[in-house]
C-alpha positions as CSV (number, residue, x, y, z in Angstrom):
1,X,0.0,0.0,0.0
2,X,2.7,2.4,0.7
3,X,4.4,1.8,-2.4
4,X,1.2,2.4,-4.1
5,X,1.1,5.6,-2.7
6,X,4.8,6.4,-3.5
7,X,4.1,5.8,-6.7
8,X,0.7,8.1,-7.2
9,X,2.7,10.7,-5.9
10,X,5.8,10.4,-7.8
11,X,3.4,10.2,-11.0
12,X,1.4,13.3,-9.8
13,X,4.8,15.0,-9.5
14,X,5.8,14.4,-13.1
15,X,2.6,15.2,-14.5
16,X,3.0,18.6,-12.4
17,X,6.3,19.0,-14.2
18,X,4.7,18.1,-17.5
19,X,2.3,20.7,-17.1
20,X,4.6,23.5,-16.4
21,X,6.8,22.3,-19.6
22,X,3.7,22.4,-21.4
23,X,2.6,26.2,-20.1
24,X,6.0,27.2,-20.9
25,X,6.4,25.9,-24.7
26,X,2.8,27.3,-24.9
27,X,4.0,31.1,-23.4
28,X,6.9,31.0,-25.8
29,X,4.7,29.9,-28.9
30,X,2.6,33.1,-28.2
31,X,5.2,35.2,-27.9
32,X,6.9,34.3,-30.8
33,X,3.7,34.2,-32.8
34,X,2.8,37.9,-31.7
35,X,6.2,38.8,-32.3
36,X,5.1,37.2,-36.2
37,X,1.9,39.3,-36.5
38,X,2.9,42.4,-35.6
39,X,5.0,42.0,-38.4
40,X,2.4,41.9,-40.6
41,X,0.7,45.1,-42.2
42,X,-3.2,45.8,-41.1
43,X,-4.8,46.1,-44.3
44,X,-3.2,42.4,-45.6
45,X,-5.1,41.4,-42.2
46,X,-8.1,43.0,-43.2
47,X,-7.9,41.9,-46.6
48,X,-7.0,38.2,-45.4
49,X,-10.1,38.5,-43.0
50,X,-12.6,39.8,-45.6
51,X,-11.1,37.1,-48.1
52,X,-11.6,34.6,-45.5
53,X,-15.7,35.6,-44.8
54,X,-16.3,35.8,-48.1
55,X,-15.4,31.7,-48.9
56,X,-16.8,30.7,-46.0
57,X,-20.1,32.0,-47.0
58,X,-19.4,30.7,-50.1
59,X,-18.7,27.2,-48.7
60,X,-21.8,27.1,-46.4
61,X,-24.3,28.4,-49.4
62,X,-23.6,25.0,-51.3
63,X,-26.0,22.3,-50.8
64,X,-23.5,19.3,-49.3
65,X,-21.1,21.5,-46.1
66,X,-25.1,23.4,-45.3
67,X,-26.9,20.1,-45.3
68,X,-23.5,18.5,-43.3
69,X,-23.6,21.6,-40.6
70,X,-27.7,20.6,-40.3
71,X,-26.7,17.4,-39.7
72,X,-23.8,17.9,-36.9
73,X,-26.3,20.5,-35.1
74,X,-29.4,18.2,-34.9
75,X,-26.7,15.1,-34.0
76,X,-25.5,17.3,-31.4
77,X,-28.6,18.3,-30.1
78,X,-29.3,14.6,-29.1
């Protein structure tokens, strides 16, 4: 039993350090991503953005992805 216990622990300590690896890889990927953005000029953004809207209306106007999206609401709904 008290091996048992030494072992929950030990695992419960390496998933702690896990974690903390985790929430640091995912602080430096934001960083480095902002760092990426900033780089790029507003109106390509807006233009990306609008470009972006307009295909996924688009997309969703033709019968098969509107009658799919029907399909995954009323399936989630259950």
């Amino acid at each position: 039993m008290k091996a048992l216990s030494e072992d929950i622990q030990r695992r419960s300590r390496e998933m702690d350090r896990q974690r903390s690896s985790a929430l640091v890889l995912l602080k430096r990927q934001k960083c480095e991503l902002q760092q990426q953005v900033q780089k790029i000029p507003l109106p390509v953004m807006i233009g990306l953005a609008l470009v972006g809207g307009f295909l996924t209306q688009r997309l969703f106007r033709t019968r098969v992805p509107s009658r799919a999206f029907r399909l995954f609401l009323r399936w989630r709904k259950l």
